[in-house]
C-alpha positions in Angstrom: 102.4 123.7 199.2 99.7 124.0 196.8 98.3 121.0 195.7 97.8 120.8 191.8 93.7 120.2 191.0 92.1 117.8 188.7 91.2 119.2 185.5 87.3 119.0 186.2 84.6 121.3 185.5 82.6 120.8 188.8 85.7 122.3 190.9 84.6 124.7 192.6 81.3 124.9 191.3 78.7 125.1 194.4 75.9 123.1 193.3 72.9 126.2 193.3 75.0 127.8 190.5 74.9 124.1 188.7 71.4 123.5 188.8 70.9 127.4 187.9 73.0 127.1 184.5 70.8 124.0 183.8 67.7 125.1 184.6 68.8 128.7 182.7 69.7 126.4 179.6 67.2 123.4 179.0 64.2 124.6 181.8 62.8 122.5 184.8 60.4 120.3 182.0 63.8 118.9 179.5 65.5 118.3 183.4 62.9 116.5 184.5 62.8 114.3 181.3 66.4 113.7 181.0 67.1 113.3 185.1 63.7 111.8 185.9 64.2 113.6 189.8 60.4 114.5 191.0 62.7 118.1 192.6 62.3 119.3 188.8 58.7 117.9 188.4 56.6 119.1 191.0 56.2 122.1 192.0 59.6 122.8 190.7 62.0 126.0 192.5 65.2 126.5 193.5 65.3 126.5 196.9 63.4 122.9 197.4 65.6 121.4 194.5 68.7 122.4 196.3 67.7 121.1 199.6 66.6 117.7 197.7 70.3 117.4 195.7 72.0 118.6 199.4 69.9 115.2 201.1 70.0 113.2 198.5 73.7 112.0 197.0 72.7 109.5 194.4 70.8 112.3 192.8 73.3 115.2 193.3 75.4 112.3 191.6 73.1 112.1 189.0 72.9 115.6 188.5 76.3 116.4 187.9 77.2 113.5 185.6 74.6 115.0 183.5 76.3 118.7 183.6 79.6 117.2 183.0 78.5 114.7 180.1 75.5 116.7 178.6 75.7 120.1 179.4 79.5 120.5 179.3 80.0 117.4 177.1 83.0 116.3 178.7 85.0 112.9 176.9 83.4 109.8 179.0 86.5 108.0 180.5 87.4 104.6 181.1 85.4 102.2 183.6 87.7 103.3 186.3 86.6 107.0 185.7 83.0 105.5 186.2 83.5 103.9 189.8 84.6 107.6 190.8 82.5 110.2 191.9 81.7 112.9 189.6 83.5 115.3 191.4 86.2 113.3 191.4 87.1 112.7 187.9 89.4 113.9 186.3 89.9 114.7 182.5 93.8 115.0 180.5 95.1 118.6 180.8 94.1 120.3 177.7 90.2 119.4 177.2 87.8 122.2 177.4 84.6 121.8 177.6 82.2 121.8 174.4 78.9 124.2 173.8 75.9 122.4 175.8 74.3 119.5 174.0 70.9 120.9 172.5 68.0 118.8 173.8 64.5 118.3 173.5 61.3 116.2 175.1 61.1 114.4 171.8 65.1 113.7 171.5 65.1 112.4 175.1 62.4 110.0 174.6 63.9 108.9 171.4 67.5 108.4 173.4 65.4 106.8 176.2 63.6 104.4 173.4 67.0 103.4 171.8 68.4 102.8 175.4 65.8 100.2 176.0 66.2 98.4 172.9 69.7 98.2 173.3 69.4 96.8 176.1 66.5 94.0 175.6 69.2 93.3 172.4 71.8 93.1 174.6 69.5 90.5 176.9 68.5 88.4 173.9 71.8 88.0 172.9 73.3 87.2 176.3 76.3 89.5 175.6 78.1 92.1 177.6 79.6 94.9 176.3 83.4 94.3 176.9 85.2 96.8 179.2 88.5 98.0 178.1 90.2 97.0 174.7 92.3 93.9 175.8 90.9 92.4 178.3 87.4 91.9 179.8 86.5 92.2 183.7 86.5 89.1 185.7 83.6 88.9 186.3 82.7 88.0 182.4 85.4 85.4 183.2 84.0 83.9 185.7 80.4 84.1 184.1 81.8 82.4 180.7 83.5 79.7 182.9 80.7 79.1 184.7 78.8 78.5 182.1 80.9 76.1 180.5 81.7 74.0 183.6 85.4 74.9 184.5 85.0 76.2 187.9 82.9 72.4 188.7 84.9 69.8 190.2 84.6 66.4 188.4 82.0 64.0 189.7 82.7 61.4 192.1 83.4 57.8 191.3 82.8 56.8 195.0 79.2 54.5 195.2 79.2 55.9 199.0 78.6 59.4 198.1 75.1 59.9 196.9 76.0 63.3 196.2 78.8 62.9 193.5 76.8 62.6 190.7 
């Protein structure tokens, strides 16, 4: 019985033709901008990049979120797309993917810049970006009940217990 794939770009893609397409496309200088991975920096070339991504699986990780996300411009899913792998996502039958998203040095660092603020707003205001339509993770539950005091246990009336102030 054949089993029925995912609808995902990165099937059967081997990771030199990946990092070919993308170096093909933007060049090792926009890849080490966007990715920040020293394998595109220094002394940049194929084969040392490949053995890097093959070692290293955050970056491979890294690596193909950005083909699926920039260079293929897939839909980003739901938060429990996120917590898989990027190889194992899947996307609704139907989507194709989009022309490459054109980037530049200068549009990166502006990206990078607005990133940043965001989050030092984000800080400042002490808010988290809520998670799903209806109804946020529980661990902004337990943060906001925290705070106000609903997870303490009421003090102690006892004169014995020095602790139950």
């Amino acid at each position: 019985m054949i089993e029925q794939q995912q609808n995902n770009p990165l099937h059967g893609l081997g990771l030199e033709t990946m990092v070919t397409e993308l170096v093909d496309f933007y060049d090792w200088k926009i890849l080490y901008a966007a990715l920040r991975l020293e394998c595109f920096n220094t002394n940049p070339n194929m084969a040392a990049c490949l053995k890097f991504l093959k070692k290293t699986e955050w970056a491979r990780e890294r690596v193909e979120s950005f083909y699926l996300y920039r260079f293929k411009r897939m839909p980003k899913g739901d938060a429990a797309q996120f917590e898989l792998k990027p190889r194992e996502r899947g996307f609704a039958d139907g989507i194709v993917p989009r022309k490459p998203q054109e980037l530049t040095i200068e549009l990166i660092a502006e990206m990078r810049a607005k990133a940043t603020a965001d989050y030092e707003a984000m800080k400042q205001n002490k808010t988290r970006p809520q998670y799903g339509k209806d109804k946020p993770r529980a661990q902004d539950a337990y943060a906001q009940n925290k705070r106000s005091g609903h997870n303490r246990p009421a003090p102690s009336q006892d004169p014995s217990n020095p602790w139950g102030k």
